[in-house]
Biopython code that builds the backbone (N, CA, C, O; Angstrom):
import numpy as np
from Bio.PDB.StructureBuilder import StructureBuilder

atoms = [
    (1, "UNK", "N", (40.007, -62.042, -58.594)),
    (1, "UNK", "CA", (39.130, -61.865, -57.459)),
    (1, "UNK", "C", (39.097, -63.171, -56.671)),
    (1, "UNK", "O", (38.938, -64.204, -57.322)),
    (2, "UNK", "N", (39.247, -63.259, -55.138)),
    (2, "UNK", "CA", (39.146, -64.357, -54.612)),
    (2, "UNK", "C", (37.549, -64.812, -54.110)),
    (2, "UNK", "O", (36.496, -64.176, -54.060)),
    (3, "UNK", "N", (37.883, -66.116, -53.793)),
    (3, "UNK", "CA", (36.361, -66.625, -53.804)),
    (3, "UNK", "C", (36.703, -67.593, -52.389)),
    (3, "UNK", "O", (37.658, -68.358, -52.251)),
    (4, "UNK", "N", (35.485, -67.264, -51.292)),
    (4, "UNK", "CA", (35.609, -67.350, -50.471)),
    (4, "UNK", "C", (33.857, -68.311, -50.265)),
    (4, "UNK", "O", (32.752, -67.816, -50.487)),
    (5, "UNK", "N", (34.159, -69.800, -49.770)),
    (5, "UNK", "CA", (33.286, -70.768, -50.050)),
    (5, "UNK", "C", (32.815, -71.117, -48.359)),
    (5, "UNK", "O", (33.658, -71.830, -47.813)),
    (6, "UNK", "N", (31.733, -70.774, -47.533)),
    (6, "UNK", "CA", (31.711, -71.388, -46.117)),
    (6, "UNK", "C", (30.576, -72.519, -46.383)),
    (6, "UNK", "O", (29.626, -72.394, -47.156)),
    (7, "UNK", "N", (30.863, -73.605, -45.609)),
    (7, "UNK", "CA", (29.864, -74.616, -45.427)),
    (7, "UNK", "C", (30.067, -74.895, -44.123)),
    (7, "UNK", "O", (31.059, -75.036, -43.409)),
    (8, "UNK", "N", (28.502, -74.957, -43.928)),
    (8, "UNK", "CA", (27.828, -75.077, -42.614)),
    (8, "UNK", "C", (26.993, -75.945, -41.792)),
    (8, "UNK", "O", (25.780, -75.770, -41.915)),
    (9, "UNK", "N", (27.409, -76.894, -40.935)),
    (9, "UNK", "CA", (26.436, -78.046, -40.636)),
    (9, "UNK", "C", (27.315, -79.053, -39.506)),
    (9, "UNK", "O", (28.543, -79.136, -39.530)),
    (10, "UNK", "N", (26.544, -79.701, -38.641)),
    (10, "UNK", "CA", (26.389, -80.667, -37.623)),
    (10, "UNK", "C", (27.720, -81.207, -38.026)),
    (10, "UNK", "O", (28.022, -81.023, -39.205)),
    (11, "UNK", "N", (28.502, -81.786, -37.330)),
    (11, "UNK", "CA", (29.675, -82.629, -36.759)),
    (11, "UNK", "C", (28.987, -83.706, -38.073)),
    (11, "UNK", "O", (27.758, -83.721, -38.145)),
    (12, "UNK", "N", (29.825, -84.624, -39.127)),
    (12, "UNK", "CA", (29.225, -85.607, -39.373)),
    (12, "UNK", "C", (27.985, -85.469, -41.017)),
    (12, "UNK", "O", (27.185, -86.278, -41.486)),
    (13, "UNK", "N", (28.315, -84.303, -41.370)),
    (13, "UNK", "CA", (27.152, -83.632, -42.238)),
    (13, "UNK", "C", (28.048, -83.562, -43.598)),
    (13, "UNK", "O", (27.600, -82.744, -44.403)),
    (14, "UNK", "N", (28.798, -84.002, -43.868)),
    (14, "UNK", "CA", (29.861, -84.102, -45.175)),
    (14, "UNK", "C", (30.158, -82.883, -45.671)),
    (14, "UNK", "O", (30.062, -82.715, -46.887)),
    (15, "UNK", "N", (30.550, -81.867, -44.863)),
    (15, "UNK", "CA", (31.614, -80.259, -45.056)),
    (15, "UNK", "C", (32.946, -81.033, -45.865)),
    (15, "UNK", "O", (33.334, -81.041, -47.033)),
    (16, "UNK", "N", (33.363, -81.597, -44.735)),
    (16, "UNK", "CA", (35.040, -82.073, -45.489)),
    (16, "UNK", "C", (34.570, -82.627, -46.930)),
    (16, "UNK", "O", (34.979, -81.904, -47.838)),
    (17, "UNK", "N", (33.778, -83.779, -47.377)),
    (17, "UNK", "CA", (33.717, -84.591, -48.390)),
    (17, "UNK", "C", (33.431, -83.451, -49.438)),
    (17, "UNK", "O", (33.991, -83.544, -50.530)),
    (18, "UNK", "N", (32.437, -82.170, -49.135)),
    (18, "UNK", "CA", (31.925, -81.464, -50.584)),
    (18, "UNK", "C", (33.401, -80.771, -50.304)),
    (18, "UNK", "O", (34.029, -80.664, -51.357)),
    (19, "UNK", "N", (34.067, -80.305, -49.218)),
    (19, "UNK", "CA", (35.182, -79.194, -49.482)),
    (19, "UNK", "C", (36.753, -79.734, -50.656)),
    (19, "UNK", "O", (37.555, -79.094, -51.337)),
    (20, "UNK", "N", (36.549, -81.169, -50.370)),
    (20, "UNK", "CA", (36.932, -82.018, -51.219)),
    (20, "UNK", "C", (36.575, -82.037, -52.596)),
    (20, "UNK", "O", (37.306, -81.788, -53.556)),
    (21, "UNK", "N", (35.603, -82.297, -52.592)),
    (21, "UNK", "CA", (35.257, -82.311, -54.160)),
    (21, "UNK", "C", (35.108, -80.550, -54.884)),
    (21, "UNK", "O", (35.318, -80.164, -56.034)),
    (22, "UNK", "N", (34.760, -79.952, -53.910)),
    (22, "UNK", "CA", (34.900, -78.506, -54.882)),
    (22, "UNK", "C", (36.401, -77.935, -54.938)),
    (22, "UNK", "O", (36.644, -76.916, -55.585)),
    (23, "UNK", "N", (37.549, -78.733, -54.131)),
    (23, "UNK", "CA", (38.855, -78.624, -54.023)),
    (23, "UNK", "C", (39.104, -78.922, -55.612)),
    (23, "UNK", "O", (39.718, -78.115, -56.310)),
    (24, "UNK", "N", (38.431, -80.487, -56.265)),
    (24, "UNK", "CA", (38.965, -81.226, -57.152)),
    (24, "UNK", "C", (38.464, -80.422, -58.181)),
    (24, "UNK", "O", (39.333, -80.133, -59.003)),
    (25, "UNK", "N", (37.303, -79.943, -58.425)),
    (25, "UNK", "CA", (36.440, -79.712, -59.755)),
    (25, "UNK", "C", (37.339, -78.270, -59.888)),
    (25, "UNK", "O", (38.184, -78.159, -60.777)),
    (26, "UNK", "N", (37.109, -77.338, -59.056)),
    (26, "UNK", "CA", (37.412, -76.262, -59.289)),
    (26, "UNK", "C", (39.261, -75.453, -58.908)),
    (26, "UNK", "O", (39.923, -74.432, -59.090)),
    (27, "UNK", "N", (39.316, -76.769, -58.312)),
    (27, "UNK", "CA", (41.359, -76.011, -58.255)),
    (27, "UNK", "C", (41.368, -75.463, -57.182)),
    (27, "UNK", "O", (42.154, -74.536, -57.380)),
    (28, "UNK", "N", (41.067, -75.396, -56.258)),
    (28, "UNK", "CA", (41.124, -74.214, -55.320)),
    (28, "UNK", "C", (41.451, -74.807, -53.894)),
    (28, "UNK", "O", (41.046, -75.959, -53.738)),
    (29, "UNK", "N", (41.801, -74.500, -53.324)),
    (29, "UNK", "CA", (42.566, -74.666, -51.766)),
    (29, "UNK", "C", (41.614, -75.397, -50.741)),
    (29, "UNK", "O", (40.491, -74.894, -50.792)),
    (30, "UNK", "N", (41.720, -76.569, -49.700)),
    (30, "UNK", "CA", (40.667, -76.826, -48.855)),
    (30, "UNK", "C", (41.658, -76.914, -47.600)),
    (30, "UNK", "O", (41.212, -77.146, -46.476)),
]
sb = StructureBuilder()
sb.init_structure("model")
sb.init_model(0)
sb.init_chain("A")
sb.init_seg("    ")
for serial, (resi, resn, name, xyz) in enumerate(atoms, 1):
    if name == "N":
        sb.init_residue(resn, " ", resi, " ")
    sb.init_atom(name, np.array(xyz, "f"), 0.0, 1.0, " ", f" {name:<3s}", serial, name[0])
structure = sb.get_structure()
């Protein structure tokens, strides 16, 4: 089953940095 993760917030609000780290912990594509 795929898993489909949105984060949401202001220019500057660390999307990239957590999409990063849930890239690392969990394996999955950013």
């Amino acid at each position: 089953m795929a898993v489909n993760i949105l984060a949401f917030g202001p220019n500057g609000s660390g999307k990239g940095t957590q999409g990063a780290i849930v890239r690392d912990k969990y394996g999955m594509d950013h």
